[in-house]
C-alpha positions as CSV (number, residue, x, y, z in Angstrom):
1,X,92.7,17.6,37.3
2,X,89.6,16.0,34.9
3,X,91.2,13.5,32.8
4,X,91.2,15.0,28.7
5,X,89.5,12.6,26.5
6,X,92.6,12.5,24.3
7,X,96.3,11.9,24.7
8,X,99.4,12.7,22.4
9,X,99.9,8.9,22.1
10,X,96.2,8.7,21.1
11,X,97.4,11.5,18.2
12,X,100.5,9.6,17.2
13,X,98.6,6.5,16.8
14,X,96.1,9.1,14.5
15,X,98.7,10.0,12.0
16,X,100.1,6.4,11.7
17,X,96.3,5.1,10.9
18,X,96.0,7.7,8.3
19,X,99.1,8.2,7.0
20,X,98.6,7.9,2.7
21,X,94.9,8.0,3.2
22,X,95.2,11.8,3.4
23,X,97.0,14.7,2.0
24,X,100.0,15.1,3.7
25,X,99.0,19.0,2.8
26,X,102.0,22.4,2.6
27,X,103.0,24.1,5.7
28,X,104.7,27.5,3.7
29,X,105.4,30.9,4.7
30,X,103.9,33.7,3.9
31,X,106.2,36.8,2.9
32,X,103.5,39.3,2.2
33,X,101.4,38.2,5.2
34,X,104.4,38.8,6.8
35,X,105.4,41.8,5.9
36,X,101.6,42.8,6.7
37,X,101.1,42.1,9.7
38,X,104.7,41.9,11.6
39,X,104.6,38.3,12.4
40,X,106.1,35.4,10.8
41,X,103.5,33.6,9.7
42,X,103.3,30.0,8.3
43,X,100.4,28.5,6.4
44,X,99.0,25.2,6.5
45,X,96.5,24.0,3.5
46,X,94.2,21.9,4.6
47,X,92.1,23.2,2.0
48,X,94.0,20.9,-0.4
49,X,92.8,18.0,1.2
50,X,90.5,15.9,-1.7
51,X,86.7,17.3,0.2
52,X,88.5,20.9,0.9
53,X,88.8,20.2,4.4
54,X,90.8,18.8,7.5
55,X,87.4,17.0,8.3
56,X,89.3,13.8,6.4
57,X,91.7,13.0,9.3
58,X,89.0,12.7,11.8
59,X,86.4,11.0,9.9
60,X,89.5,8.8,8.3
61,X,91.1,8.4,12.2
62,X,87.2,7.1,13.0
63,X,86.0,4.8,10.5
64,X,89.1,3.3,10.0
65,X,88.8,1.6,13.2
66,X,85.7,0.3,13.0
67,X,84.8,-3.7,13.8
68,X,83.6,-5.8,11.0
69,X,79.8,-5.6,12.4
70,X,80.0,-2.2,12.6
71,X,81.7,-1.6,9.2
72,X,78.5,-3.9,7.7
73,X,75.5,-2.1,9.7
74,X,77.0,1.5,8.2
75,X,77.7,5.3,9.9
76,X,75.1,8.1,10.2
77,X,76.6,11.8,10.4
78,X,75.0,14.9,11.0
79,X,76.5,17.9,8.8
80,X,75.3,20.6,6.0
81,X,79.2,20.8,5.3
82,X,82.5,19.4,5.0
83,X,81.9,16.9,7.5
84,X,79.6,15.2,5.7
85,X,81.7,15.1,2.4
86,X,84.4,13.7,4.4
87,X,82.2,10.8,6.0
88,X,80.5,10.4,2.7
89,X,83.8,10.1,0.7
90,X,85.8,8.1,3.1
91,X,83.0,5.6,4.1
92,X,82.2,5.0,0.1
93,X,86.4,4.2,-0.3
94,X,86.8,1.9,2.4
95,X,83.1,0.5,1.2
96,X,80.9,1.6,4.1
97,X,78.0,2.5,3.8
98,X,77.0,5.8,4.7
99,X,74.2,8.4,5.8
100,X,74.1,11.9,6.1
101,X,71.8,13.9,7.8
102,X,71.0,17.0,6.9
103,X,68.8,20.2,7.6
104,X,65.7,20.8,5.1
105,X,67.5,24.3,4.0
106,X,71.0,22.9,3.5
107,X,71.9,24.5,-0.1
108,X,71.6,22.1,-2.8
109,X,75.1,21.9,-4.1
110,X,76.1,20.9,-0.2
111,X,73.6,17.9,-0.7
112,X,74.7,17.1,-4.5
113,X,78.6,16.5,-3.4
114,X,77.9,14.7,-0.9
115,X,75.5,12.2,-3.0
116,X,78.1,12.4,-5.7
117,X,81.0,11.2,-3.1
118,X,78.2,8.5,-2.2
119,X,76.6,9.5,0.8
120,X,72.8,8.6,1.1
121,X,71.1,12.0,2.0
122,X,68.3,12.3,4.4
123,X,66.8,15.7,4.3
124,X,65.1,15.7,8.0
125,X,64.5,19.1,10.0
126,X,64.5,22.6,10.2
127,X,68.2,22.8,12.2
128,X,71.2,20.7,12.4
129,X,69.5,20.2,16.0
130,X,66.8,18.4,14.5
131,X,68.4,16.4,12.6
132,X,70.7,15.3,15.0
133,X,67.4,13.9,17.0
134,X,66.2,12.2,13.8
135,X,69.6,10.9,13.2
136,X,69.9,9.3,16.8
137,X,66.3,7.8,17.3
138,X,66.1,6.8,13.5
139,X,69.7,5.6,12.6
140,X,71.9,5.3,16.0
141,X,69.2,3.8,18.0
142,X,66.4,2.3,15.3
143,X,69.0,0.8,12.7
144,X,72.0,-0.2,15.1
145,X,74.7,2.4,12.7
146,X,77.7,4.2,14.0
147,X,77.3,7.5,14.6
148,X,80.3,9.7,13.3
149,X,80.0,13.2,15.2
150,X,81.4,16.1,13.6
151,X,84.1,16.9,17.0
152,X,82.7,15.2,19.8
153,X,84.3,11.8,19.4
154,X,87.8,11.0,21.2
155,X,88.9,9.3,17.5
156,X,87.5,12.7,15.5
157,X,89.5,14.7,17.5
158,X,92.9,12.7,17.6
159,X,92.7,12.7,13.4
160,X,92.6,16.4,13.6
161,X,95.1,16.9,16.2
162,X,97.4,15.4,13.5
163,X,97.4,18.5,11.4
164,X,99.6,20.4,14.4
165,X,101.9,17.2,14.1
166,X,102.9,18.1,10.5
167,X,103.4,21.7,11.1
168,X,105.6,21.2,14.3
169,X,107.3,18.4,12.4
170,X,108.0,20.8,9.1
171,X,108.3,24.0,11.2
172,X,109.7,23.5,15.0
173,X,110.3,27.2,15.4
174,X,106.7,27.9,15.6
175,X,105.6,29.7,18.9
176,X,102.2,30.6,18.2
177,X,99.1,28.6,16.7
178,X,96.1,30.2,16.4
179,X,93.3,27.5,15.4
180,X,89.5,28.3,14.9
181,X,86.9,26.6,17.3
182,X,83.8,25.8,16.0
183,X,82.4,22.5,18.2
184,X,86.1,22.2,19.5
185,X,87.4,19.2,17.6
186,X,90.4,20.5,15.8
187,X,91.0,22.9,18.3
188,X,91.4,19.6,20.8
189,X,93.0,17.5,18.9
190,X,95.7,19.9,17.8
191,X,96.5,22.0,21.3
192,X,96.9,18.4,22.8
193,X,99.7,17.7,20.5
194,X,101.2,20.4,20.1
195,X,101.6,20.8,23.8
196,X,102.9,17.5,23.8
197,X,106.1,18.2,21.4
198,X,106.5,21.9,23.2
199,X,105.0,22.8,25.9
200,X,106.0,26.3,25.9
201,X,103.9,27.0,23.0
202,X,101.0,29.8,23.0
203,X,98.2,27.8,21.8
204,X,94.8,30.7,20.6
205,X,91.5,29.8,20.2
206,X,89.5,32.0,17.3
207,X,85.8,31.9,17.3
208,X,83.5,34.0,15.3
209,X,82.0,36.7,17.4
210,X,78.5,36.2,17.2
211,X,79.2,31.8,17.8
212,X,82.0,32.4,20.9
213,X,80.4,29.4,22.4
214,X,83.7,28.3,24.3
215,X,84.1,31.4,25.4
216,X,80.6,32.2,26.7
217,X,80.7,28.2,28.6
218,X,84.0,29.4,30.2
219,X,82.3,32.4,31.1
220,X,79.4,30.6,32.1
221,X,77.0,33.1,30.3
222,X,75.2,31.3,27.2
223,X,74.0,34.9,26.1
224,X,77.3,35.8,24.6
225,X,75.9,33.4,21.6
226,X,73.9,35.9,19.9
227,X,73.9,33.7,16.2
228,X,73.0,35.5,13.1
229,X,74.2,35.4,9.7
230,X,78.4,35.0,9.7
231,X,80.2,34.0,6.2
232,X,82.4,31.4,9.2
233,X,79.3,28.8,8.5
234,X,82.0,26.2,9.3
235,X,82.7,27.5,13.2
236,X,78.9,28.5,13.6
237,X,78.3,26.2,16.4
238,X,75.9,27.2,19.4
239,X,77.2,24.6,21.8
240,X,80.4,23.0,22.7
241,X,81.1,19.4,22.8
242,X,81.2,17.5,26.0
243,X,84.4,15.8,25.4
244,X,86.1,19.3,24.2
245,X,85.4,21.9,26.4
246,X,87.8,20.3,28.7
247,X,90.6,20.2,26.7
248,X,90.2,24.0,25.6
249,X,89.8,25.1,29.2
250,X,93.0,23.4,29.8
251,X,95.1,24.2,26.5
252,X,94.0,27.8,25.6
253,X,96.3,30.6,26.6
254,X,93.7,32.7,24.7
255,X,90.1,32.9,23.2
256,X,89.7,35.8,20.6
257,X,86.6,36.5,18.9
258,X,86.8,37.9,15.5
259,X,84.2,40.2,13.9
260,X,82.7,39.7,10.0
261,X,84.8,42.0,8.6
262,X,88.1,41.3,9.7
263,X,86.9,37.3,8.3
264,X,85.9,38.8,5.2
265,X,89.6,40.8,5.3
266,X,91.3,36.8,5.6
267,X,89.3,35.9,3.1
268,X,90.2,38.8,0.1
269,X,93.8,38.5,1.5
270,X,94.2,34.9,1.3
271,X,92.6,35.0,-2.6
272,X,94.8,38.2,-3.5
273,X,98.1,37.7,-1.8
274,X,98.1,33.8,-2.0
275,X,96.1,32.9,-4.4
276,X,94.5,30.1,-2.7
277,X,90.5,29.5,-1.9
278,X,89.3,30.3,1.7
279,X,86.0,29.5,3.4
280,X,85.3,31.7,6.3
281,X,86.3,29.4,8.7
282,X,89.6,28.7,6.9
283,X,90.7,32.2,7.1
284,X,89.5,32.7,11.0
285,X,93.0,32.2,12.1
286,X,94.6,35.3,9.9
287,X,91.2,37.1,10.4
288,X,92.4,37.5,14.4
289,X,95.7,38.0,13.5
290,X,94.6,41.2,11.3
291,X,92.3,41.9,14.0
292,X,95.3,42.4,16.5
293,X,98.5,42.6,14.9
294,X,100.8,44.2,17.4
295,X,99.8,41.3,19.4
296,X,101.6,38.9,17.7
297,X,104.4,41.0,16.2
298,X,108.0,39.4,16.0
299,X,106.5,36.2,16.6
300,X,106.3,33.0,14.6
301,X,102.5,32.1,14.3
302,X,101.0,29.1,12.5
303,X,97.4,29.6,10.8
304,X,95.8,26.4,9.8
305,X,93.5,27.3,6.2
306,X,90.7,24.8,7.6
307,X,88.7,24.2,4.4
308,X,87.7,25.5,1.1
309,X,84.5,25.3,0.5
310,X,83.0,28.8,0.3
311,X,79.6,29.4,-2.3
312,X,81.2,30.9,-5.4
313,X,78.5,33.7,-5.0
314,X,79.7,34.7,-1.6
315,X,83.5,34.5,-2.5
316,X,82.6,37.4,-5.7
317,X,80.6,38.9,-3.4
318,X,83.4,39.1,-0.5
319,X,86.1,39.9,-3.0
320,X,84.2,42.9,-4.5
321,X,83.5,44.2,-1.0
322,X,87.0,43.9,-0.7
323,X,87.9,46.1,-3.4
324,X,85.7,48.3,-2.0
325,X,86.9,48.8,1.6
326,X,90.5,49.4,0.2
327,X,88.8,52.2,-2.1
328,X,89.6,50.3,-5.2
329,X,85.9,50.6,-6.5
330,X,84.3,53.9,-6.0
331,X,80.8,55.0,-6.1
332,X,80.8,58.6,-6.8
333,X,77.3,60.7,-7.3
334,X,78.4,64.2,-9.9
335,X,76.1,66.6,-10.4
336,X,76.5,68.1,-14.1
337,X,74.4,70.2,-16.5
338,X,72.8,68.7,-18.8
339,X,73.9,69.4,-22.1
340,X,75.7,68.1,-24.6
341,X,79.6,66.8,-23.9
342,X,79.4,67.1,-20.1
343,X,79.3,63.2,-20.0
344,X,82.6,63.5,-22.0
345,X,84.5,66.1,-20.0
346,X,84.0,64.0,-16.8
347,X,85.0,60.6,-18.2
348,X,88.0,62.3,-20.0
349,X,88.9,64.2,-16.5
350,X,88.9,60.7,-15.3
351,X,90.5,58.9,-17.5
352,X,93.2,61.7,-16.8
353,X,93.5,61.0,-13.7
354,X,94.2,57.1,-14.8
355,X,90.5,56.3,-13.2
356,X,88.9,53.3,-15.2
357,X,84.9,53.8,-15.2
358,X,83.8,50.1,-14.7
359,X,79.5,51.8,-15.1
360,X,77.9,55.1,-15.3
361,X,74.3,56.2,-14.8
362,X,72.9,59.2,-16.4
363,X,70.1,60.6,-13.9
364,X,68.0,63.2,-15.1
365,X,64.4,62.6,-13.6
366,X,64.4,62.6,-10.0
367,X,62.0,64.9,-8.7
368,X,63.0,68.4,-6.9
369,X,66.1,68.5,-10.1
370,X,66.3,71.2,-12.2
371,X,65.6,70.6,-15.7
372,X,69.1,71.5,-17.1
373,X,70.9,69.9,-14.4
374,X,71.9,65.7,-14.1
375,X,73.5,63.3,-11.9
376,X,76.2,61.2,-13.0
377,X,76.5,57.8,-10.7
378,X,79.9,56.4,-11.8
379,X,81.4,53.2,-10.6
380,X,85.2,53.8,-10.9
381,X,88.4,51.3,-10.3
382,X,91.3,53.0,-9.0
383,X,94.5,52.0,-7.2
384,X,94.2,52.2,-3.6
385,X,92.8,55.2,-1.3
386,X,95.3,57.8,-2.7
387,X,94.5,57.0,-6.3
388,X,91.0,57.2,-5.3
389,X,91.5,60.3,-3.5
390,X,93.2,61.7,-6.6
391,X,90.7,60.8,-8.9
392,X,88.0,62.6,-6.8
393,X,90.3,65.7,-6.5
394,X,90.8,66.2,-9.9
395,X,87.1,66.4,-10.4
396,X,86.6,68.7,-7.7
397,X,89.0,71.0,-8.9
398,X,87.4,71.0,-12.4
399,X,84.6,72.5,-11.0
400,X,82.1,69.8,-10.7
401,X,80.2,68.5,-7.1
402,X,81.2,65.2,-6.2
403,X,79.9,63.0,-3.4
404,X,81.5,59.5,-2.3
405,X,78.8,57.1,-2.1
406,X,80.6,53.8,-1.2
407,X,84.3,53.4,-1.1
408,X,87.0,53.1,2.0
409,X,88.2,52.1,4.7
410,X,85.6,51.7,7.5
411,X,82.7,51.1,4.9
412,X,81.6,47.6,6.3
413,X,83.2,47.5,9.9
């Protein structure tokens, strides 16, 4: 059997090095979840971590152990996310210096935290490929500094690992973890510990579907990556680390791979039912436990809320879809004559039916209409799909047309 590039001890040793340099963060259960899904699940906030993210215990686990030349000639890291604010704000409170490098497209706030938490920004490259070259030839090699890598680092993974730690320490009744796998570190880290304390436990890997790059190297076929946009920007990796491919071939009972919309689901659920922020990433875990319920059904399950840091622009936009795939914003199209106090009877007849109108548009131009007819294009916020239903019934059986343009289940799958 290959040797693993991390041991439990090496885990252990982890969380005694970082202990009250971190969050300690909530392992809670979840009663709606729950309820929802038929498993008991338990919840893990690493979100509440100071940069949003469990990246802290690695890059903490790393630098922390750094010699005295090494602390002086500074760490390089290559990230566009909550790596680098973890490097960056770690390195600046144990007075490293540090340098991130990141891609030329990396969005602007990404950079601004992590100059505010005192990271020196290099903007090199059109990929986090390329900057990972400039990074090695320019930094590792030209300038004699530490390189910090995001998962493929024995220490990185060992600080994540002690995440699982906490929860089997808090919750020993666990029998399921589901963890998402983006380069492999915290899946690594955490299935080697947890194995450690119980052996028995079913350990899942989650990946986004269109970045299953464990699952396509175990598969040996490296056209299973097929990329494109995901809202999981934090598990969008194209290759697997060296040092932590091993360790999932060896730990993972399962690999799942979890489709856009059941992320954007985790995301709206984790907002709505517990009130907490979720980056795509973070809510992988639930995302494959919504994917697959009966799978896990009667069974204790851990989900580990990775990080936080989602675009407040994509979290509206998420959210409203949300509403929208439960049918609790309707676009409806009503065709009405147009004359006076027709735009009144069809508000009133929803109102009625305790339909809120969130917009209207009054369309009377579009070619090929008669001239005394209209088109109402009402936005309307109802309960669920029943109320919804309702609402669209009543109309109906006040005589007027109605066509559902967006609302309901299925709309984005």
């Amino acid at each position: 059997m290959t040797e693993l590039a991390i041991t439990a001890d090496d885990v252990r040793d982890a969380a005694r090095l970082i202990e009250g340099q971190v969050l300690r963060t909530p392992c809670t259960p979840s009663k709606v979840l729950s309820k929802l899904t038929g498993a008991e699940i338990w919840l893990k906030f690493e979100n509440f971590q100071f940069t949003a993210s469990f990246k802290e215990r690695g890059a903490v686990n790393k630098l922390a152990r750094l010699s005295e030349a090494e602390r002086r000639a500074g760490v390089a890291a290559m990230s566009a996310g909550n790596h680098a604010q973890a490097v960056a704000y770690h390195a600046t409170r144990l007075g490293i210096r540090s340098v991130i490098v990141m891609p030329k497209n990396t969005p602007f706030t990404k950079v601004r935290n992590t100059r505010d938490l005192g990271g020196e920004v290099i903007l090199h490259g059109e990929t986090l490929a390329d900057s990972f070259d400039f990074l090695l030839r320019e930094l590792i090699e030209g300038k004699g500094m530490t390189l910090v890598h995001p998962y493929d680092d024995k220490h990185v993974m060992a600080g994540q690992g002690t995440v699982a730690v906490e929860m089997l320490e808090e919750v020993p009744e666990l029998d399921t973890l589901l963890i998402p796998i983006g380069g492999g570190g915290l899946f690594s880290g955490n299935a080697v510990a947890a194995h450690a304390m119980r052996p028995d436990l079913r350990i899942v890997g989650v990946e986004s579907a269109g970045y299953c790059s464990a699952y396509a190297a175990i598969q040996g076929d490296h056209s299973l990556v097929r990329g494109g946009p995901t809202i999981a920007e934090g598990i969008a990796v194209k290759g697997m680390g060296k040092l932590t491919l091993p360790v999932i071939r060896a730990h993972a009972h399962e690999l799942v791979r979890v489709e856009e919309s059941a992320i954007e689901r985790a995301v709206g659920l984790l907002a709505n039912v517990e009130k907490v922020v979720a980056e795509g990433a973070g809510a992988a875990g639930l995302a494959a436990l919504l994917a697959d319920p009966a799978k896990y059904a009667g069974r204790k399950v851990g989900l580990i809320v990775t990080g936080g840091n989602i675009d407040p622009r994509l979290l509206a936009s998420v959210l409203l879809r949300q509403l929208v795939h439960e049918s609790r914003l309707v676009s409806l199209s009503i065709e009405i004559e147009d004359s006076p106090g027709f735009l009144a009877r069809v508000a009133g007849s929803v109102g009625q039916s305790g339909g809120n109108i969130v917009q209207v548009h009054h369309e009377r131009l579009s070619a090929g209409r008669h001239a005394k007819s209209a088109t109402l294009e009402m936005l309307i916020e109802a309960q669920d799909e029943a109320h919804s239903n309702q609402i669209i019934a009543d109309l109906q059986g006040a005589g007027y047309v109605v066509r559902r343009v967006y609302g309901g289940y299925g709309e984005f799958e």
